[in-house]
C-alpha positions in Angstrom: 0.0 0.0 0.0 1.4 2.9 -1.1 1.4 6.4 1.6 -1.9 8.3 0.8 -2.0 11.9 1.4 -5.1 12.9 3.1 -6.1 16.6 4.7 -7.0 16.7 8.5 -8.0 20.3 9.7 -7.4 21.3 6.4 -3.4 20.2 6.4 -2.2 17.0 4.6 -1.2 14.1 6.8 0.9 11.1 5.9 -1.3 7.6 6.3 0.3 5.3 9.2 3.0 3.0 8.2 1.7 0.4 10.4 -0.1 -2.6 9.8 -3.7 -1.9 10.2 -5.5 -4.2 12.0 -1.9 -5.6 13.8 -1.9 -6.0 17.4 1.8 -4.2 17.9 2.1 -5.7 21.9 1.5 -9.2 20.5 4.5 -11.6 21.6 7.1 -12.0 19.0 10.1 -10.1 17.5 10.1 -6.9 15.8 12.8 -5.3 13.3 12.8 -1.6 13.8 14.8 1.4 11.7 15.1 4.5 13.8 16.9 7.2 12.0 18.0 10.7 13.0 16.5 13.9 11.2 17.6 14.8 7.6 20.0 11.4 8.2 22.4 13.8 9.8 25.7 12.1 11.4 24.8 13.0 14.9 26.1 9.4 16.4 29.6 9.0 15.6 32.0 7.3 12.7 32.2 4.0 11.0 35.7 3.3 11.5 38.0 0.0 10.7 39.4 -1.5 13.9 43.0 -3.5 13.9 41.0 -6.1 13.2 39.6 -4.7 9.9 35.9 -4.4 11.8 34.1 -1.8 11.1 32.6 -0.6 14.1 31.2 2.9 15.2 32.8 5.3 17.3 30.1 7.5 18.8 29.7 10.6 19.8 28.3 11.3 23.6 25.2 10.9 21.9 25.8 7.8 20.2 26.8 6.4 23.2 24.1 7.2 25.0 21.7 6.0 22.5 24.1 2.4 23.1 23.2 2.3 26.7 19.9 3.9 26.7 19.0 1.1 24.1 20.4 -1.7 26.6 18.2 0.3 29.1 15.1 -1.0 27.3 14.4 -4.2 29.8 14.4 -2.4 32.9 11.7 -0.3 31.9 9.7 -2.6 29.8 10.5 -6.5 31.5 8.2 -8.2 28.9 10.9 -6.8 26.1 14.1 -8.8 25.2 16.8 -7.4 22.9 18.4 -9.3 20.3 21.2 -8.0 18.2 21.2 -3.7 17.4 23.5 -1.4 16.0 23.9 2.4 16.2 25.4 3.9 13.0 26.4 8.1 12.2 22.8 8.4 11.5 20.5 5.5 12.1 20.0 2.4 14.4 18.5 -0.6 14.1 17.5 -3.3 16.5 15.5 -6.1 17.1 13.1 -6.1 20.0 11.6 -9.1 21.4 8.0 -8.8 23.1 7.3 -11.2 26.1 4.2 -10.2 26.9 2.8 -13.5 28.1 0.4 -12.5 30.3 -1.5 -10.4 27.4 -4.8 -11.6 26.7 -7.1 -11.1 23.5 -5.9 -9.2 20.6 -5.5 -5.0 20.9 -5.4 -4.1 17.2 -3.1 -0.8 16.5 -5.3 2.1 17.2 -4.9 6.1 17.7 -4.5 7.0 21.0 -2.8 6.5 24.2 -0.7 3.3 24.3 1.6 1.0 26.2 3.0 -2.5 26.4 3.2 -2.3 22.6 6.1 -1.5 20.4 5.2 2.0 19.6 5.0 3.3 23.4 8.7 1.3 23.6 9.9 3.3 20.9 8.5 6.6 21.7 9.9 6.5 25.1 13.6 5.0 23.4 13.4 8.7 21.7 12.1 10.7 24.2 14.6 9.7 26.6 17.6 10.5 24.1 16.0 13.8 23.0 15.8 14.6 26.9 19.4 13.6 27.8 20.2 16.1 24.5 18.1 19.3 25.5 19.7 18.8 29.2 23.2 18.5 28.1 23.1 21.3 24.9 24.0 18.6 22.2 21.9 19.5 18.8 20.5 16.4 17.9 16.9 15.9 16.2 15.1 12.3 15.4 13.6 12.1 12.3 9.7 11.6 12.9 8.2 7.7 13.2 10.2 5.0 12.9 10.3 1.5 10.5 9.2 -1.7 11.8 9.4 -5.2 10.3 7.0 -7.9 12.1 9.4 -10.9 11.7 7.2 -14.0 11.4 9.7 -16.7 10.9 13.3 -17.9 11.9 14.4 -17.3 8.3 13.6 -13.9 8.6 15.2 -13.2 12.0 18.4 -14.7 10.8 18.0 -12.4 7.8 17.5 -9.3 9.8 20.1 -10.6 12.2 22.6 -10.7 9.8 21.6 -7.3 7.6 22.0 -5.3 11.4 25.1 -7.5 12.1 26.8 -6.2 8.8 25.5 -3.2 8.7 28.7 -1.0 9.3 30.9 -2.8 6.8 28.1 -2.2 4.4 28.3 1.4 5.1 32.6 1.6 4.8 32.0 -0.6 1.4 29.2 2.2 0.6 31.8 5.0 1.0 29.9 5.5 4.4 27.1 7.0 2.2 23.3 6.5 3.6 21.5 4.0 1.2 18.0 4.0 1.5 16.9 0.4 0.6 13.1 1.1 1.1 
């Protein structure tokens, strides 16, 4: 489905990217592209290690998006993480949801929200924007965020490995942003 542009008070609005009708607190894992505004380098450099891996060397706000990502779990128990990566201006991660003792489906709605993937994210951001405006470091997240429902172990181990090779893509790429969407 292509994004529709439809007017609400008169303004356009983007349609959502999510799935309609998808209950985004239901158990399973999630592939998620978060990615700063205008794809400006605000995290660090890709660099080669001794080892020839190409890792990133952040910023103060690159590492605090690190350990604010690995933070995830204390505030939201039912989430597991699986593998991530923080790039100059993107991350992705997987996120595992573990919320067992859900009942009954909560299709994705407009409105107030928690226990799902979108209240996880939202609060990934707002605690990085925060830490930002406190400590005087210009830094803006692009708006939304992409998410992959991963329905199979094929595609984890896909996603897995795409995240996993993600910065010696981008040194291959002449450290470039490649939008593959």
């Amino acid at each position: 489905m292509t994004n529709k542009k439809r007017k609400f008070k008169n303004k356009y609005r983007i349609e959502s990217l999510r799935l309609k009708g998808f209950d985004y607190g239901s158990p399973g894992p999630y592939f998620v592209t978060i990615n700063a505004k205008k794809h400006r380098m605000y995290f660090g450099d890709i660099v080669l290690t001794e080892n020839l891996d190409a890792q990133l060397y952040p910023t103060e706000i690159g590492k605090k998006a690190i350990e604010f990502w690995k933070e995830i779990p204390a505030h939201y128990p039912f989430v597991k993480l699986d593998v991530f990566v923080v790039m100059p201006n993107h991350m992705h991660g997987i996120l595992r949801l573990e919320n067992t003792e859900r009942s009954g489906w909560n299709p994705n709605r407009f409105g107030p929200q928690s226990r799902n993937l979108g209240a996880i994210i939202r609060a990934f951001k707002a605690s990085l924007k925060r830490y930002a405006n406190l400590n005087n470091i210009d830094f803006h997240w692009q708006d939304d965020y992409h998410e992959w429902i991963i329905r199979n172990s094929r595609t984890l181990r896909n996603m897995q490995n795409y995240i996993i090779d993600n910065p010696a893509k981008w040194i291959r790429n002449g450290g470039f942003y490649i939008d593959l969407s």
